[in-house]
C-alpha positions in Angstrom: 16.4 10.0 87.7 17.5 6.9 86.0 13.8 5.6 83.9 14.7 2.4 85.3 14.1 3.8 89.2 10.8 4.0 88.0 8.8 0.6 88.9 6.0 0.3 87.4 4.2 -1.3 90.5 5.3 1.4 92.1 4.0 3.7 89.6 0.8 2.1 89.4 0.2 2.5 93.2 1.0 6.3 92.8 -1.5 7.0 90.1 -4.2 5.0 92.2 -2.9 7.5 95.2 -3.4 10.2 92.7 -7.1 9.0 91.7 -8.4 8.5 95.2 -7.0 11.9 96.7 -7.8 14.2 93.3 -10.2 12.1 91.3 -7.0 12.2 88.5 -7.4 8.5 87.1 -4.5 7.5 85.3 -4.4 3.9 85.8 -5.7 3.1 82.8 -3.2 5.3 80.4 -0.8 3.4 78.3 1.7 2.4 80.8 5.2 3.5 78.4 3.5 6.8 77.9 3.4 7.5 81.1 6.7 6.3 82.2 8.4 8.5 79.8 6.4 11.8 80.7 6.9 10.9 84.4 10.6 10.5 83.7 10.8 14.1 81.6 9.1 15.3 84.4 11.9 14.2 87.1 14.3 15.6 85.0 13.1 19.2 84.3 12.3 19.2 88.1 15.6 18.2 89.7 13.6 14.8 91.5 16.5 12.3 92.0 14.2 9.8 93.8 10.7 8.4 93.3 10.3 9.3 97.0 10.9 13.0 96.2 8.5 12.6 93.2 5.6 11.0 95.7 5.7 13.2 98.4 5.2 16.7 96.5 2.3 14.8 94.6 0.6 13.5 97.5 1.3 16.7 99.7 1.8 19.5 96.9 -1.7 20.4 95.2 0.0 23.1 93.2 2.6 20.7 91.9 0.4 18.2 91.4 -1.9 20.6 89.3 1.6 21.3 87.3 2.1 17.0 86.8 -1.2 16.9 85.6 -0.5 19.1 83.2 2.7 18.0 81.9 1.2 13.9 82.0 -2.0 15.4 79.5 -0.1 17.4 77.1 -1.2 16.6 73.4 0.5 17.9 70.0 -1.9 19.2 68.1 -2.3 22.2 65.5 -4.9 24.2 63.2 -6.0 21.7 60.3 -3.9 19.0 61.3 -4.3 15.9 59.0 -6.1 18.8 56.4 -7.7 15.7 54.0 -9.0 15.3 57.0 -11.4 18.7 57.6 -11.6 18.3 53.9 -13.6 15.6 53.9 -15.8 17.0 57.3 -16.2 20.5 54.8 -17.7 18.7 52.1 -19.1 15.5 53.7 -20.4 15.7 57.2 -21.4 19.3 57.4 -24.0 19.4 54.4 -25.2 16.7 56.3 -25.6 18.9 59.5 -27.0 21.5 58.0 -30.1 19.4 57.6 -30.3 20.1 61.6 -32.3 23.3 63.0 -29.5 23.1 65.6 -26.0 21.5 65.4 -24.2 20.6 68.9 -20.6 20.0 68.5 -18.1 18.2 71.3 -14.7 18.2 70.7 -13.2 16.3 73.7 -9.8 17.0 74.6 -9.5 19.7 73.0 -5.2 20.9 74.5 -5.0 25.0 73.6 -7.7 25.5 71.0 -6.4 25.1 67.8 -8.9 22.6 66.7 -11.3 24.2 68.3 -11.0 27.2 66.1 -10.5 25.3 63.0 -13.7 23.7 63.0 -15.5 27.4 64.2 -14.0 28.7 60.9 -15.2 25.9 58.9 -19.2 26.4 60.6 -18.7 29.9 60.0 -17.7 29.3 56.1 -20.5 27.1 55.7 -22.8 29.6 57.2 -23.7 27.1 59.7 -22.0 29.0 62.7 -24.7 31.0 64.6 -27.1 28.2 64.9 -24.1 25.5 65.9 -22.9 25.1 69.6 -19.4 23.8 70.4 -18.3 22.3 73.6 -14.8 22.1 73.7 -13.7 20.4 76.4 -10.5 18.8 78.4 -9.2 17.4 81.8 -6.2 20.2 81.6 -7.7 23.9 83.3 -4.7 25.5 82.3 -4.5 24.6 78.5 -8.6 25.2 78.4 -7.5 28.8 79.4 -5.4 29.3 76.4 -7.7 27.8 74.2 -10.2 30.3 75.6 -8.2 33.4 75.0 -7.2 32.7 71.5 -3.9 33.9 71.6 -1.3 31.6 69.6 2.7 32.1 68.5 2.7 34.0 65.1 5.6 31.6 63.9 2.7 28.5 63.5 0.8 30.1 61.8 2.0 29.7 57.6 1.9 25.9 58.4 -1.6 26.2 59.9 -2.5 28.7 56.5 -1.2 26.2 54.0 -3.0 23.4 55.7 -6.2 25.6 55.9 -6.1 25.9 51.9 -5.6 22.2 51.5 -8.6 21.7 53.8 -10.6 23.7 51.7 -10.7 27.0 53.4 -12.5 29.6 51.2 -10.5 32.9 52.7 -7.3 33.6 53.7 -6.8 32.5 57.6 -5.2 35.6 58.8 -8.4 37.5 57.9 -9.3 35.8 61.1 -7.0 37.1 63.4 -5.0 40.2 64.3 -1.5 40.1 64.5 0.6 41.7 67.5 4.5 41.4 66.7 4.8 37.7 67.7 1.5 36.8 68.7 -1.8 36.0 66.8 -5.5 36.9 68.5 -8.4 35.0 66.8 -11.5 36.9 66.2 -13.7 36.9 69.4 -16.8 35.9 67.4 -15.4 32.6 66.9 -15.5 31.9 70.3 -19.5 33.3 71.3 -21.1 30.2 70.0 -18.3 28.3 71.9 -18.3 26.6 75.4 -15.0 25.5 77.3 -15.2 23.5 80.2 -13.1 20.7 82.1 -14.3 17.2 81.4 -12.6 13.9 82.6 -13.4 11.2 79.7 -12.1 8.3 82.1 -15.0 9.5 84.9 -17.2 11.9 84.1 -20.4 11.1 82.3 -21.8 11.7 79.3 -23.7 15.6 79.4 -25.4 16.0 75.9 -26.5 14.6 72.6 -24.4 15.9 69.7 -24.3 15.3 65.9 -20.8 15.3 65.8 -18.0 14.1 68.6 -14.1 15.0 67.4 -11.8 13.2 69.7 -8.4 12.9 67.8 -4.8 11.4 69.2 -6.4 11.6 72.7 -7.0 7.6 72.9 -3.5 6.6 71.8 -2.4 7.5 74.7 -5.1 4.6 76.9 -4.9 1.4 77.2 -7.8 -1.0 75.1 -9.8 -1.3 78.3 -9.8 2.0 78.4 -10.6 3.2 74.6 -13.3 0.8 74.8 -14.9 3.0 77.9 -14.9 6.0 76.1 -15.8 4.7 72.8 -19.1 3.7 74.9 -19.3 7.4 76.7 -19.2 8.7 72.9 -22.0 6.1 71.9 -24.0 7.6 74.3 -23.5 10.9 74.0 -24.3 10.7 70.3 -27.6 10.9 68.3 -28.5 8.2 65.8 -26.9 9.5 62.4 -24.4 11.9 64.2 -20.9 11.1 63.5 -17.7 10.7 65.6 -14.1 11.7 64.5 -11.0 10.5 65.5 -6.7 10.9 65.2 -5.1 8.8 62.2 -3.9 6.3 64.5 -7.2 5.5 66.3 -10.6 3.2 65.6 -13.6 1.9 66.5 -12.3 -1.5 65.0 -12.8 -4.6 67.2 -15.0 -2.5 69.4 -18.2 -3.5 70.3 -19.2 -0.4 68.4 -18.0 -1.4 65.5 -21.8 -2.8 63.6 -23.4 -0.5 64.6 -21.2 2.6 62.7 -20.1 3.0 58.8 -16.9 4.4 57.9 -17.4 8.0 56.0 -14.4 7.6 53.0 -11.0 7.0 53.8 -10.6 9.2 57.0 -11.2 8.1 60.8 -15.1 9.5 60.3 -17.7 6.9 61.0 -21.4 7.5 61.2 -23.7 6.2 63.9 -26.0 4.3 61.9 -28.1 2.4 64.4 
């Protein structure tokens, strides 16, 4: 399918289909995002018209579960950005360790890896078996491979050299076994870990947490958007707790922005009122 088939009005009145029949709110996503995955979507699926396209979305819950998937799809990798979890090691978790009891959400959290990087890090800081992490996403599918730990051996010397510049006190294959191409993490680092589905454009806020991680999920919204989460976060967050985001993304020109101070040079602020 030709990218220019697909009108955006007529885009936007198949993602507001999509939210009234699934509760799968898209309308606010940045609009050349999702014309691009919609379009690598047509091609990999043979759908020559957006008439094709509509009709096994509207009529297709299977298919529309595999769209879903393919629309939320996020790079990420263990100790990405490792200056980064550097700067959480040795500045925002002596600060948590002030806490009887340290509640973690990392929203959006795609297949794990991040998940597991910051369970290491509690666990290095002895901080792990009174900490709680809820990882969370909109994707089922990718919150099942996050859950069963299992990740392609060939990552794995980028994510071990960016473990060491993050400050990791081990070597990261002492937590995991390797099975010819595969990796399994330790199942300890997931006991102290809950994975659940979670929709940041509707669902509501469901704890209080000293630290939020949300990185290069809000690039992909539009400002109106952003600015609804940003507020879900505030909420969700206890005075002094601290929210994390992706290089690209910030609380600037918010209407957060007084009420939270930058930690260093990274996209760390503190909630300070």
């Amino acid at each position: 399918m030709d990218t220019a088939v697909l009108r955006e009005h007529e885009l936007d009145s198949l993602f507001q289909e999509i939210a009234e029949k699934y509760g799968y709110d898209f309308t606010l996503y940045s609009k050349a995002s999702l014309k691009r995955r919609v379009h690598r979507i047509c091609l990999m699926d043979k759908l020559y018209s957006f008439a094709e396209l509509r009709y096994r979305l509207i009529h297709d819950p299977e298919y529309l579960q595999r769209f879903v998937e393919e629309i939320t799809v996020n790079v990420t990798e263990m100790y990405r950005d490792p200056i980064f979890y550097k700067t959480l090691r040795e500045e925002v978790l002596p600060q948590l360790a002030t806490y009887p009891f340290i509640r973690i959400w990392i929203a959006g959290c795609a297949t794990g890896e991040e998940v597991y990087s910051v369970a290491i890090m509690l666990q290095e800081a002895n901080l792990y078996d009174r900490s709680l992490i809820y990882a969370t996403d909109l994707n089922p599918s990718v919150l099942e491979k996050a859950r069963n730990g299992v990740f392609s051996i060939r990552h794995m010397k980028q994510y071990s050299e960016n473990y060491i510049i993050s400050g990791g006190k081990k070597e990261l294959s002492s937590y995991y076994m390797a099975n010819y191409d595969l990796i399994k993490f330790d199942d300890k680092l997931k006991e102290r870990v809950v994975f659940s589905t979670h929709n940041l454009v509707s669902d509501a806020s469901f704890n209080e947490f000293q630290l939020i991680i949300c990185r290069n999920v809000l690039i992909y919204f539009e400002r109106e958007l952003q600015h609804k989460v940003f507020n879900l976060f505030d909420s969700s967050l206890e005075k002094l707790g601290y929210l994390a985001l992706g290089s690209k993304e910030s609380i600037r020109f918010s209407n957060l922005e007084q009420t939270y101070k930058k930690i260093g040079v990274e996209k760390i602020w503190r909630k300070v009122q």
